[in-house]
TORMI-681379 format. One line per 10 residues: for each residue x, y, z negated of N, C-alpha, C, CB. Coordinates in steps of 0.001 Angstrom, whole numbers, padded with zeros to 6 digits, m for minus. Glycine has a CB too. Layout:
BEGIN
X/Y/Z/X/Y/Z/X/Y/Z/X/Y/Z ~ ... $
END
This chain:
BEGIN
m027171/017167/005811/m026776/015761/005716/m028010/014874/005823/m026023/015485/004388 ~ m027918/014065/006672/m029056/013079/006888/m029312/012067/005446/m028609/012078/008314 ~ m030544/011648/005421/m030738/011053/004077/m030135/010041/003860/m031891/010765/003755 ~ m030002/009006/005300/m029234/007627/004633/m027694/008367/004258/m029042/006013/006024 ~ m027182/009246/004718/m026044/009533/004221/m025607/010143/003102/m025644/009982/004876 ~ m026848/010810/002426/m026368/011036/000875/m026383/009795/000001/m027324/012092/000121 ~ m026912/008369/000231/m026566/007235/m000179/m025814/006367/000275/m027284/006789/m000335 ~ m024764/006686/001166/m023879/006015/001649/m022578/005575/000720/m023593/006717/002708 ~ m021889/004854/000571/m020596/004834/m000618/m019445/004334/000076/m020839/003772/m002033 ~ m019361/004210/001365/m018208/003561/002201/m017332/004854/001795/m018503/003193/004096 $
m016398/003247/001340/m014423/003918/000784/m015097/004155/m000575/m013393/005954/001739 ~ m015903/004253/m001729/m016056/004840/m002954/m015537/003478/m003567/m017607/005485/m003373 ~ m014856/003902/m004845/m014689/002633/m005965/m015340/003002/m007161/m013116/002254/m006400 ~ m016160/001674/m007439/m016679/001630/m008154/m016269/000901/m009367/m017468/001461/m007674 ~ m016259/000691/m010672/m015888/000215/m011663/m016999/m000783/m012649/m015380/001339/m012217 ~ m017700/m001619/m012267/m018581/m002325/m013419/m018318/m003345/m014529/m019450/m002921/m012842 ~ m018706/m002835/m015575/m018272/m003620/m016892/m019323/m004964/m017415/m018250/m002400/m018178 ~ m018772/m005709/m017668/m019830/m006863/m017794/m020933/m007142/m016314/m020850/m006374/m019234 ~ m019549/m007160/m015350/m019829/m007349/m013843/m020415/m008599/m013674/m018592/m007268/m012939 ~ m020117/m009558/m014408/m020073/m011029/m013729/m021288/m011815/m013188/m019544/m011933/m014697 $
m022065/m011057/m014310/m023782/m011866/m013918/m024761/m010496/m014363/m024329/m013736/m015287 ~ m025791/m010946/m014410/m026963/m010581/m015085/m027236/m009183/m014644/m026836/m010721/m016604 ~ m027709/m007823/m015367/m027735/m006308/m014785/m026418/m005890/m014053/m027957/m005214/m016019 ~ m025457/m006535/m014586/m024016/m005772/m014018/m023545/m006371/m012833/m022727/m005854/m015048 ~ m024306/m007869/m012375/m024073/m007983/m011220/m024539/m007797/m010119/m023889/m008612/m011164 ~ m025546/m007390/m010564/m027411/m006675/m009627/m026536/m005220/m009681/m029760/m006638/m011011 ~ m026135/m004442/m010212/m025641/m003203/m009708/m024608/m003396/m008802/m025208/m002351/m010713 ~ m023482/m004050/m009364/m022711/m004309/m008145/m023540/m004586/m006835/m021825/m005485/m008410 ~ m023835/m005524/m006806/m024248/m006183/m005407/m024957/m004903/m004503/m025491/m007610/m005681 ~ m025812/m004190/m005027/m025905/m002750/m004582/m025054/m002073/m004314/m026368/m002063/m005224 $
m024338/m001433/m004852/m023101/m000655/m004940/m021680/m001104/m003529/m022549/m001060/m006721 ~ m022185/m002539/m003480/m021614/m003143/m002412/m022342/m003106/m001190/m021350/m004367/m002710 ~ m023791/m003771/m001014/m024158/m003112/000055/m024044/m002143/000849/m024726/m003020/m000018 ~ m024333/m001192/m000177/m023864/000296/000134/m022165/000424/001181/m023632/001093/m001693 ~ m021354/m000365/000259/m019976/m000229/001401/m019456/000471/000049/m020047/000901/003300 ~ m019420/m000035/m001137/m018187/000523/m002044/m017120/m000562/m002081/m018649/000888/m003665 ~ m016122/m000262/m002219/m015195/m001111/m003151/m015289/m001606/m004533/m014202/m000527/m003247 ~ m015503/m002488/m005172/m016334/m003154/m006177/m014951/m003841/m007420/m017474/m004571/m005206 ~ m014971/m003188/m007975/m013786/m003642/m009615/m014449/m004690/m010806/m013441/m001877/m010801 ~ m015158/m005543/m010864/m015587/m006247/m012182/m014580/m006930/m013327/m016430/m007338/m011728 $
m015476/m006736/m014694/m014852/m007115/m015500/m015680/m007469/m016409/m014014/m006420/m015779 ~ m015028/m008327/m016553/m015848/m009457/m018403/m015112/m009845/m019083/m016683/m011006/m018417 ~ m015618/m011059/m020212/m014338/m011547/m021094/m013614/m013147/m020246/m015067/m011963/m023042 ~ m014810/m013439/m019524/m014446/m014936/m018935/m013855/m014671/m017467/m015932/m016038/m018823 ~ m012831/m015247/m017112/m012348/m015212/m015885/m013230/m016069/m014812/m010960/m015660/m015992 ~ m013688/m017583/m015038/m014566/m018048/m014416/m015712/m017379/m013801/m014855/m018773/m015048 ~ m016039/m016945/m014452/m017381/m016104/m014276/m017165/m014767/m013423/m017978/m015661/m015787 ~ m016019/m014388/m013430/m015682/m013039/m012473/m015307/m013683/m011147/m014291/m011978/m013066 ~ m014856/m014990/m011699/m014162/m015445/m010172/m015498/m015920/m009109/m012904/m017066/m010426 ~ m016619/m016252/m009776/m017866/m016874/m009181/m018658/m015588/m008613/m018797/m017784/m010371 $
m018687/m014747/m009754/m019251/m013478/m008766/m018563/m012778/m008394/m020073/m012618/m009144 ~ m017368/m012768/m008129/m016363/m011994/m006929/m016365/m013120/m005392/m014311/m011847/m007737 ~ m016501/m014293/m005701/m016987/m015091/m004419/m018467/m014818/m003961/m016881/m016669/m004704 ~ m019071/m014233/m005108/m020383/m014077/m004105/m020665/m012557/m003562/m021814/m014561/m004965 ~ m019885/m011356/m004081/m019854/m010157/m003492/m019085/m010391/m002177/m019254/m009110/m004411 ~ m017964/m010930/m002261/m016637/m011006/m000836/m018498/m011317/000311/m014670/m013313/m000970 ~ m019580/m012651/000094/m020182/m012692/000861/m021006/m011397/001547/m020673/m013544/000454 ~ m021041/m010491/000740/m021810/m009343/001068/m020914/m008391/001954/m022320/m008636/m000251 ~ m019490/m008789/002032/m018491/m008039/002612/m018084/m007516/001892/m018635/m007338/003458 ~ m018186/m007366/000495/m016964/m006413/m000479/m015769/m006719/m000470/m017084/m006393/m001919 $
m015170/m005719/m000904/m013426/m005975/m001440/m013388/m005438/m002522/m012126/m005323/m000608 ~ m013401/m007184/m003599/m013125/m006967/m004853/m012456/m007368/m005657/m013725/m006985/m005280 ~ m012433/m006193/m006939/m010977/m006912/m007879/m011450/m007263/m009114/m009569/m005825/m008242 ~ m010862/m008230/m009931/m011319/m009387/m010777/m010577/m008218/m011589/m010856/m011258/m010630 ~ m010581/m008185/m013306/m009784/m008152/m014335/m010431/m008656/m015572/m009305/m006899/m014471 ~ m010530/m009445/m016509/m010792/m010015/m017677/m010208/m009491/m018803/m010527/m011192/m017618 ~ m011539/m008929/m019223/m010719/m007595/m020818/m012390/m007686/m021362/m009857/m004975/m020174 ~ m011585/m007865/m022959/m012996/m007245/m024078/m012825/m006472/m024091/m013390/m007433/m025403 ~ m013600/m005983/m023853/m013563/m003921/m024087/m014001/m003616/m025521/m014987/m002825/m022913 ~ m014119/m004881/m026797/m014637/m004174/m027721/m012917/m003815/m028316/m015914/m005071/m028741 $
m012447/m004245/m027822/m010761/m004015/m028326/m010464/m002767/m027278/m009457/m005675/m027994 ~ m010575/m001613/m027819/m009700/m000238/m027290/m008329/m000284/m026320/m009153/000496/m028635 ~ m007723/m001323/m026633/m006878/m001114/m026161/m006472/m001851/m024969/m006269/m001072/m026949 ~ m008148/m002612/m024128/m008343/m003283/m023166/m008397/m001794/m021994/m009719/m004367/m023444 ~ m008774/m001287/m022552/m009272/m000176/m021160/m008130/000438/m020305/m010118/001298/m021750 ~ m007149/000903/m021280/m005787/001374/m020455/m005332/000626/m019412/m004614/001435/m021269 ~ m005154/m001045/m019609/m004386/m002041/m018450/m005732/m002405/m017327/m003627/m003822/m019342 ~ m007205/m002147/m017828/m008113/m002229/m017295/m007896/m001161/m015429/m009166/m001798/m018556 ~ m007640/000613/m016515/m007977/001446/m015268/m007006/001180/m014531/m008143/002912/m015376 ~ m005664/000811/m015145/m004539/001017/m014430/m004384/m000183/m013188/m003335/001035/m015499 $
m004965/m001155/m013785/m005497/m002606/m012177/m006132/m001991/m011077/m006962/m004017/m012586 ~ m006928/m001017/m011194/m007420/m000336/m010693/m007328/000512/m009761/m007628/m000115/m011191 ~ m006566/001584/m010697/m005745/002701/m009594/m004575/002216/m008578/m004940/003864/m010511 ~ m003609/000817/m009337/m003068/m000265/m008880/m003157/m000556/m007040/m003796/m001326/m009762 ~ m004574/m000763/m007261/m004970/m001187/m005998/m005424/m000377/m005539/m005659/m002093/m005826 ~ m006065/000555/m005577/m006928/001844/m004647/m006592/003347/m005017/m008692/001760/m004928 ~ m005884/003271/m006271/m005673/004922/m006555/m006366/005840/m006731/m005196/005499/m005842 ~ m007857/005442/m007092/m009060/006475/m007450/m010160/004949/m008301/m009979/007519/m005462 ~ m010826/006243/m008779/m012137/005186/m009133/m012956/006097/m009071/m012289/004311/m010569 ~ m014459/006210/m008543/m014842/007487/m008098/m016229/006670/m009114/m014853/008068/m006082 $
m016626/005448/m009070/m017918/005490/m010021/m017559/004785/m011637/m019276/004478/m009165 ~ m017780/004648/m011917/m017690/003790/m014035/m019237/003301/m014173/m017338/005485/m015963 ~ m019526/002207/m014368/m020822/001823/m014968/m020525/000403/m016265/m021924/001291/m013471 ~ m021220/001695/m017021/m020711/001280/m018511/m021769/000399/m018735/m020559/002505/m019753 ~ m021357/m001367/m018701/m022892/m002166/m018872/m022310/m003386/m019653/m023837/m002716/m017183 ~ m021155/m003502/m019956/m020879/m004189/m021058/m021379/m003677/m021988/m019750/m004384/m021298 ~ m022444/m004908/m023005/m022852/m005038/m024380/m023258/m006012/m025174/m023585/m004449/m024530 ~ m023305/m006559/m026125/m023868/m007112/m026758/m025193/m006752/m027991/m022941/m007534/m026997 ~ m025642/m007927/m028561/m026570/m008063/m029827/m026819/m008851/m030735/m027471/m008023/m029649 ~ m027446/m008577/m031577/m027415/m009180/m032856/m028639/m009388/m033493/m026668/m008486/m033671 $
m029420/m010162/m033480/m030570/m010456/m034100/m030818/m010461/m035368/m030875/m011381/m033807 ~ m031079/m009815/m036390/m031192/m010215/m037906/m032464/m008621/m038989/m028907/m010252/m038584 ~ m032855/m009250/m039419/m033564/m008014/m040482/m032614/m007486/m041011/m034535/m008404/m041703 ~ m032875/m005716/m040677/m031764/m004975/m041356/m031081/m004903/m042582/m032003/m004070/m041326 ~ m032249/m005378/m044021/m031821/m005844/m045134/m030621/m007060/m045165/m033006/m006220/m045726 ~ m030701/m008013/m044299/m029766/m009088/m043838/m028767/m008479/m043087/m030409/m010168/m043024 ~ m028430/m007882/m041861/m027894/m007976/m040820/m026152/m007814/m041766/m028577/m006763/m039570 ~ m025244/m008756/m041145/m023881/m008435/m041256/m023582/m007292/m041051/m023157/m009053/m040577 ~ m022471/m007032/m042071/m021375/m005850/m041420/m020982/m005882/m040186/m020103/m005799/m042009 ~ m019812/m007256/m040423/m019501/m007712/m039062/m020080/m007472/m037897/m019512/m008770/m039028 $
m021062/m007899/m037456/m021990/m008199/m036706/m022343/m006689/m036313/m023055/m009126/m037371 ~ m022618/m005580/m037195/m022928/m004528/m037153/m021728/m003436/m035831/m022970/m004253/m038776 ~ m020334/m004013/m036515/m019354/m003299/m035943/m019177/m004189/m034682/m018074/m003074/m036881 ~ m019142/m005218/m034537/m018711/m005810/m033212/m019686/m005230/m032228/m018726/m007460/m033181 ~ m021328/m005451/m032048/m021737/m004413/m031340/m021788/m003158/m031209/m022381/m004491/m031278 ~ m021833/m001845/m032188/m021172/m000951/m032056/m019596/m000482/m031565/m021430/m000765/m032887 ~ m018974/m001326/m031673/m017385/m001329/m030786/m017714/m001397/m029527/m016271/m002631/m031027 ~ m018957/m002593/m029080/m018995/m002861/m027354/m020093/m001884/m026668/m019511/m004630/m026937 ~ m021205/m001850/m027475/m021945/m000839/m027206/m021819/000514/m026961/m022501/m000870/m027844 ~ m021013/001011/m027789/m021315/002384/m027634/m019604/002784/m027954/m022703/003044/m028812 $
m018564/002505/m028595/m017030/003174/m029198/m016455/002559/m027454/m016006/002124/m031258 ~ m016774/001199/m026728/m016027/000758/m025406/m016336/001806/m024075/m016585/m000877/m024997 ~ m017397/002404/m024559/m017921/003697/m023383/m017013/004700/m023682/m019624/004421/m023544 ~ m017031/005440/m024829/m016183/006461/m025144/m015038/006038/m024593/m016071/006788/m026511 ~ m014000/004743/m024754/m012729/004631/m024645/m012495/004788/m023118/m012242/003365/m025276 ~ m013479/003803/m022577/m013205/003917/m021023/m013432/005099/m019969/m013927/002969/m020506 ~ m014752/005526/m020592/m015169/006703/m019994/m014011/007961/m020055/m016512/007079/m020722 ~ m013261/008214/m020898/m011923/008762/m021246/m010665/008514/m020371/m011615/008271/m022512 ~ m010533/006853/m020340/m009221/006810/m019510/m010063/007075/m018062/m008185/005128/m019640 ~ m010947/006262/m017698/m011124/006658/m016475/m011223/008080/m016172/m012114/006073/m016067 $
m011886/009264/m016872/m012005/010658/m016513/m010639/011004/m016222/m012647/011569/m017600 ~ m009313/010585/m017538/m008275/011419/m017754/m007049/010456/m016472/m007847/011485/m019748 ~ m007578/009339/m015934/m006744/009138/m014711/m006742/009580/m013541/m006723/008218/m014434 ~ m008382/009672/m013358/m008940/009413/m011690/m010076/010669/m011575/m009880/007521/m011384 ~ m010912/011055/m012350/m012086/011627/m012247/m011934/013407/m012507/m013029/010821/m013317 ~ m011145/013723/m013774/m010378/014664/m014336/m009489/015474/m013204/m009537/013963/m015392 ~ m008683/015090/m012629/m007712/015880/m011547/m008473/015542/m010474/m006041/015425/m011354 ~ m009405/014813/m009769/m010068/015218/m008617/m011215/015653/m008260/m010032/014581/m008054 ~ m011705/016347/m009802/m012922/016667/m009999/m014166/016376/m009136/m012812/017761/m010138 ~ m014307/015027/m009436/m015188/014462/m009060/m015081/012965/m009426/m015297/014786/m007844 $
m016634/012489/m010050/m017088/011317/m010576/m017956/011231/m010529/m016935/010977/m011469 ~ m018758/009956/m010985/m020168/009253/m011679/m020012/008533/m012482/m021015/008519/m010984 ~ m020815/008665/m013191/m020184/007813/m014363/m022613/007408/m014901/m018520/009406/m016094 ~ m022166/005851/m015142/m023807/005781/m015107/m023359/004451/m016269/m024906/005359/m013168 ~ m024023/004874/m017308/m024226/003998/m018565/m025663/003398/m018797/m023886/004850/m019815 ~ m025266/002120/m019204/m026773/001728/m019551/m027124/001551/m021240/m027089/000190/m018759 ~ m028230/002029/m021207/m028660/002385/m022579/m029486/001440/m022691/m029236/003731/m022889 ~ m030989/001600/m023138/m032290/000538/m023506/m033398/001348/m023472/m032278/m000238/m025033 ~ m034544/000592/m023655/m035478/001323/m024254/m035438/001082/m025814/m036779/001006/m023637 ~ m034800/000324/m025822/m034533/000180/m027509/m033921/001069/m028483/m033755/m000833/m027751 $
m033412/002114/m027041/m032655/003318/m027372/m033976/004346/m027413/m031341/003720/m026159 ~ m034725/004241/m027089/m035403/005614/m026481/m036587/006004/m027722/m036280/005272/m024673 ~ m036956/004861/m029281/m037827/004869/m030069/m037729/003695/m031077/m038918/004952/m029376 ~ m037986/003741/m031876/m038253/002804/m033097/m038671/001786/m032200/m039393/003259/m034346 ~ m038211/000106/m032765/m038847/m000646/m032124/m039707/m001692/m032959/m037988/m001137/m031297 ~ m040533/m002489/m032627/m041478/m003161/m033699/m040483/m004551/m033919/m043335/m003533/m033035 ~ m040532/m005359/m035142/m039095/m006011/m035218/m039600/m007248/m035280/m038038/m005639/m036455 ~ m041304/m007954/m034803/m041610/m008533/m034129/m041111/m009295/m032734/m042226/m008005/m034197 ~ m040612/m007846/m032434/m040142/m007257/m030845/m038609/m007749/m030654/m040183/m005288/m030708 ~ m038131/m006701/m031523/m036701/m006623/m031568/m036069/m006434/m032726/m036279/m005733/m030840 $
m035661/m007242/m033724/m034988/m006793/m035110/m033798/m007011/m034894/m035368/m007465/m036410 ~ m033647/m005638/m034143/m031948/m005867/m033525/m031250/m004288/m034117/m031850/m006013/m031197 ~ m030982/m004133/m035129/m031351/m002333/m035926/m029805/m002056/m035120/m031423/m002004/m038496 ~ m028757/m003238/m035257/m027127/m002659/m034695/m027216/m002114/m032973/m025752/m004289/m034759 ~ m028331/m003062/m032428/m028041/m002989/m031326/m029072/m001363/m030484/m028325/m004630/m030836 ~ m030227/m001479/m031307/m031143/m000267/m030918/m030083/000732/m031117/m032603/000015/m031871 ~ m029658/001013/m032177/m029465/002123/m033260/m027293/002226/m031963/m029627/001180/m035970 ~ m026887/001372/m031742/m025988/001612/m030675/m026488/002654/m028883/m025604/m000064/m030422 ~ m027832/001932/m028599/m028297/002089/m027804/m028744/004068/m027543/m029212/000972/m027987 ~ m029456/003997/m028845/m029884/005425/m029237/m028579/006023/m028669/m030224/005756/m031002 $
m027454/006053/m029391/m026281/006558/m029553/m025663/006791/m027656/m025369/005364/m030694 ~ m025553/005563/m027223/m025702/005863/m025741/m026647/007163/m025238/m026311/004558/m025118 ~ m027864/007132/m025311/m028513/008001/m025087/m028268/009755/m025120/m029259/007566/m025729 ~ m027512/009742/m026370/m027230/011198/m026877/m025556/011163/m025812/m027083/011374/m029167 ~ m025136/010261/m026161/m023577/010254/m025937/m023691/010502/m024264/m022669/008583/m026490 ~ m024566/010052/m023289/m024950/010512/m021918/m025260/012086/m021916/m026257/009675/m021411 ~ m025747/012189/m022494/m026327/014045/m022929/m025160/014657/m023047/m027259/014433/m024582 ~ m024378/014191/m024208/m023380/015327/m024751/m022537/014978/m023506/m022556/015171/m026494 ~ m021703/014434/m023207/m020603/013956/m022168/m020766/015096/m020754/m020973/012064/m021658 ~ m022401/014227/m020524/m022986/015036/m019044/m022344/016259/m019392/m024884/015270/m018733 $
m022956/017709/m020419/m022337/018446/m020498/m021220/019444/m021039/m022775/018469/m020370 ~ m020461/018328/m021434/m018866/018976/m021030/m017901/018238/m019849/m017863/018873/m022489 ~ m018643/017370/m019481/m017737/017332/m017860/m018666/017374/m016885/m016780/015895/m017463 ~ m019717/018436/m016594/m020378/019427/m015429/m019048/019908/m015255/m021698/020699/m015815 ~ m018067/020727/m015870/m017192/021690/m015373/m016520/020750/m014087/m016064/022284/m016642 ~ m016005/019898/m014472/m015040/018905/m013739/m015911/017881/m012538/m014279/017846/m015053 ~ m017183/018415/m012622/m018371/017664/m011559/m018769/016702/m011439/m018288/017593/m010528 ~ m018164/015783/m012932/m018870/014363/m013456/m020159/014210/m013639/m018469/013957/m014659 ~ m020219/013756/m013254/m022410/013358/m013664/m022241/012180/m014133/m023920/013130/m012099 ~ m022969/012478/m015250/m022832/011496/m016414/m024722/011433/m016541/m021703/012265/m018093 $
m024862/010118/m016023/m026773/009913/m016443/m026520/008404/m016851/m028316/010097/m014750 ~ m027408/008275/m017426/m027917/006658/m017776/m029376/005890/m017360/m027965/006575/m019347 ~ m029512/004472/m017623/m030396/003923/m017346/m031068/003104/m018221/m030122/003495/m016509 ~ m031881/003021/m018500/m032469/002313/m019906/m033377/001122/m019312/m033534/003502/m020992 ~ m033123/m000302/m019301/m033915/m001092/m019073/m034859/m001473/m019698/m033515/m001749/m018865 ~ m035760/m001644/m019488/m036513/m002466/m020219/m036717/m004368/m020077/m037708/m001755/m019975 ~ m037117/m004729/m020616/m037017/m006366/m020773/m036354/m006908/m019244/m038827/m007152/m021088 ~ m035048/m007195/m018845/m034919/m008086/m017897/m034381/m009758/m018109/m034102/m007374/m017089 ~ m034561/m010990/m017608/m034054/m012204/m018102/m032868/m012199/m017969/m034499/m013276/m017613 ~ m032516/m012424/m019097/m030634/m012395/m018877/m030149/m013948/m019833/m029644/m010429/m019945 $
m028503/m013919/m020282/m028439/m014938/m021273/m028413/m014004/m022605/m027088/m015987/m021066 ~ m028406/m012636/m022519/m028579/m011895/m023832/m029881/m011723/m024651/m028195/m010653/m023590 ~ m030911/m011729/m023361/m031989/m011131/m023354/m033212/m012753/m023936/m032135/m010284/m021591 ~ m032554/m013806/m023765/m033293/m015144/m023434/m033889/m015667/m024746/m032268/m016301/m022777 ~ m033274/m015168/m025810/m034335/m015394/m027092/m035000/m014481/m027320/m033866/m015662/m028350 ~ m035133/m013490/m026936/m036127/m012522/m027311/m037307/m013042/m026518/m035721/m010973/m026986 ~ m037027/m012976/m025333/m038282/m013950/m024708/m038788/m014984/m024587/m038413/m014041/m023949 ~ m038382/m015524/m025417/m039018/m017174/m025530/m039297/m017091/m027055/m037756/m018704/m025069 ~ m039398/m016067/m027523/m040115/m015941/m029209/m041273/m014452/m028893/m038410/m015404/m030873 ~ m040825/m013490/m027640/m042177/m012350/m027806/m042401/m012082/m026289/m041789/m010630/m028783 $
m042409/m012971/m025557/m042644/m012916/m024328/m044275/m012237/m023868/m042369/m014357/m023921 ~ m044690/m013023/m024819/m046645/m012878/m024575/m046515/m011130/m025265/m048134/m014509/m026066 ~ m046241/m010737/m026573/m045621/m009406/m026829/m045354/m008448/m025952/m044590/m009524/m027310 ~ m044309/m008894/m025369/m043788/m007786/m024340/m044884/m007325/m022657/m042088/m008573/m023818 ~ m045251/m008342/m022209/m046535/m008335/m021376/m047396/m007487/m021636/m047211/m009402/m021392 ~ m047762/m008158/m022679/m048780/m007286/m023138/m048743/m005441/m023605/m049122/m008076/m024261 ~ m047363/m005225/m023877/m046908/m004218/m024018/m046618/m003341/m022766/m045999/m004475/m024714 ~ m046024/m003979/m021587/m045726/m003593/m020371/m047134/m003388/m019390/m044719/m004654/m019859 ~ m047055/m002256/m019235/m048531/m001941/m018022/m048231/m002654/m016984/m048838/m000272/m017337 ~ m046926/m002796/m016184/m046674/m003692/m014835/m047514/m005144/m015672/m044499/m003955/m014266 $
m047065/m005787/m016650/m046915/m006705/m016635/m046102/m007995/m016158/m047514/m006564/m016563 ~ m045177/m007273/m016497/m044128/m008081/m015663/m042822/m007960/m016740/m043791/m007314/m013918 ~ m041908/m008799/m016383/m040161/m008265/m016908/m039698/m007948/m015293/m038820/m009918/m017901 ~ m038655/m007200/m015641/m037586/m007167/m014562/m036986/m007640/m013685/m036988/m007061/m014730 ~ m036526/m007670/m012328/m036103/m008803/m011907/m034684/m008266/m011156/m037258/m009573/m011004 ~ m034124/m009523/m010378/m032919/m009303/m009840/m032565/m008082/m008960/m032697/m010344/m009198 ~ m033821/m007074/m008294/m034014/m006338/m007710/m034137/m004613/m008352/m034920/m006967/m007172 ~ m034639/m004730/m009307/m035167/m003672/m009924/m034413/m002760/m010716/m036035/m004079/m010592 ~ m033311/m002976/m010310/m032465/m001269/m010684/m031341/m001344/m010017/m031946/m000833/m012412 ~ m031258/m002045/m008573/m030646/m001666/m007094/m030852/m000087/m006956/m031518/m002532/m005721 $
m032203/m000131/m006661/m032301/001228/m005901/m032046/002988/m006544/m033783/001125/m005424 ~ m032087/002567/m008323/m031690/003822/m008909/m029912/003322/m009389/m032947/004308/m010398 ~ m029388/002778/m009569/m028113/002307/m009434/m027732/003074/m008133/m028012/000688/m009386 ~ m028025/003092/m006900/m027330/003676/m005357/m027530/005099/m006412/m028465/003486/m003265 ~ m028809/005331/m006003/m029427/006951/m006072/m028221/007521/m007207/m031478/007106/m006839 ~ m027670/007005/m008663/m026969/007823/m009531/m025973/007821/m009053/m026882/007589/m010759 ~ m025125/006550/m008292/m023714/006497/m007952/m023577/006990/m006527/m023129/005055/m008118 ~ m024287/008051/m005671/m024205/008588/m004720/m024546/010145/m004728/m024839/007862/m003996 ~ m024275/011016/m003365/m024541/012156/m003341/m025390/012084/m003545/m024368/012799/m002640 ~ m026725/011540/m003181/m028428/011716/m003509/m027965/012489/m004718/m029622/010110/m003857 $
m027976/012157/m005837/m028019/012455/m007071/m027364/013534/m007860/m027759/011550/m007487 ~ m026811/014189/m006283/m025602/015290/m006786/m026013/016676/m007873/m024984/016051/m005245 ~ m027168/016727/m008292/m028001/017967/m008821/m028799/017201/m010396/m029415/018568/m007322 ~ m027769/015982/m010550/m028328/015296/m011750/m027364/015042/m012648/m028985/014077/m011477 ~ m028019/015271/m013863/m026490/014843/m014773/m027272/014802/m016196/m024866/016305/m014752 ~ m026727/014045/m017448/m027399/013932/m018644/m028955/013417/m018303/m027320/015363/m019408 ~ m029223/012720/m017437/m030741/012170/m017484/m030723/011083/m017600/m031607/012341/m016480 ~ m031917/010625/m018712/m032123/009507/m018872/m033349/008406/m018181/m032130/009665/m020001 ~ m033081/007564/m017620/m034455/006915/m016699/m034451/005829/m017139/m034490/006783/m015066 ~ m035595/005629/m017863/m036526/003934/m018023/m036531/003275/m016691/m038428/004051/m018482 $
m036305/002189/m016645/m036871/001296/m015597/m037325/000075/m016204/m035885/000971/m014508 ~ m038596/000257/m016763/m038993/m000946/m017667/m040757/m001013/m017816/m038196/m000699/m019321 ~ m041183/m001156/m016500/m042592/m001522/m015982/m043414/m000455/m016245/m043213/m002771/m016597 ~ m043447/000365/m017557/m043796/001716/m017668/m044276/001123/m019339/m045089/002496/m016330 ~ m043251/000426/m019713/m043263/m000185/m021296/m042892/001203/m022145/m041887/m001630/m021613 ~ m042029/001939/m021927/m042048/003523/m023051/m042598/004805/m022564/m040471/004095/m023460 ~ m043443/004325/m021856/m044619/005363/m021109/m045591/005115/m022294/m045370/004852/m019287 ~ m045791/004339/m022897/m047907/004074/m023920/m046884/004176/m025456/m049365/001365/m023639 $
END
């Protein structure tokens, strides 16, 4: 097989969660290039409808659905829009999440469980219906979650005193591991991606209180940009990647490299 063709995705459907903007719409827009069929979902309909007008420009064919996924019982009417229209979903990218800023002595309960529901219990739920609709009987999937580096080590709380949202993140991490292997049998590849600092509206107080911090921490010297996890986004959600599963990859300037 020629190389551009183990990254090819024409006819694949893809599934992205917290599609509308920010990392989840930088994967899409890849995933579309490529020639997938493109599914987004968030909590705001506006916002799906603005970046489903700007994928159609790339030539996609895509479908809108508006669901919190921290509510379980969004995911069922989620896959089923889905199969609805195309009758497979061949990728899942689990990138709906939230956070919570507070010293762990402080941090809410509340606050505690609402990101743990979106973080890490909305992967389990979906990752489930999607396997047990589409992925499960045609043995074959991808399934690519995003974790952190906030997942990957203690973080300084200078940095990040985000204990619900690391301590979710971690949990991603393992939960990519364990998953990857018990659905190898069924030929799911289950890997994740751990960003490091990109500008988002999640990401936007952390950097405008440890910006000079994080620089200085990052060997690129740099944050992330609209570009910078296109090209391992194709590579997991394509054949390239067919000999990978349970791996975890930083893409974060080479910030959990020191």
């Amino acid at each position: 097989m020629l190389v551009k063709q183990l990254f090819d995705l024409t006819g694949k459907v893809a599934l992205v969660t917290g599609g509308s903007r920010g990392l989840g719409l930088q994967m899409a827009e890849a995933l579309a290039e490529q020639g997938a069929r493109i599914a987004i979902t968030a909590r705001k309909a506006n916002e799906l409808d603005e970046a489903a007008a700007h994928l159609r420009t790339l030539g996609a064919d895509v479908l809108t659905h508006p669901a919190d996924l921290s509510d379980a019982a969004a995911a069922a009417p989620l896959v089923e829009a889905v199969m609805s229209k195309w009758g497979q979903i061949d990728i899942l990218i689990n990138n709906a999440g939230a956070s919570w800023g507070a010293p762990a002595e402080k941090h809410p309960l509340e606050a505690w469980h609402k990101v743990l529901n979106l973080n890490l219990t909305a992967l389990f739920v979906l990752s489930q219906a999607v396997a047990n609709a589409t992925m499960i009987p045609r043995r074959k999937g991808k399934i690519v979650n995003i974790a952190s580096i906030a997942g990957l080590a203690g973080t300084d709380p200078h940095f990040m005193p985000t204990i619900a949202y690391n301590s979710s993140k971690g949990g991603v991490v393992n939960f990519t591991r364990s998953l990857a292997a018990e659905w190898a049998q069924y030929d799911i590849h289950v890997n994740a991606i751990a960003p490091g600092v990109f500008p988002s509206k999640m990401s936007k107080g952390m950097i405008d209180r440890a910006e000079e911090y994080i620089l200085e921490h990052t060997p690129m010297r740099r944050l992330g940009t609209d570009h910078d996890l296109k090209g391992l986004t194709v590579l997991l959600c394509s054949a390239a990647s067919d000999y990978m599963t349970g791996t975890i990859i930083p893409v974060d300037g080479g910030f959990s490299a020191v």
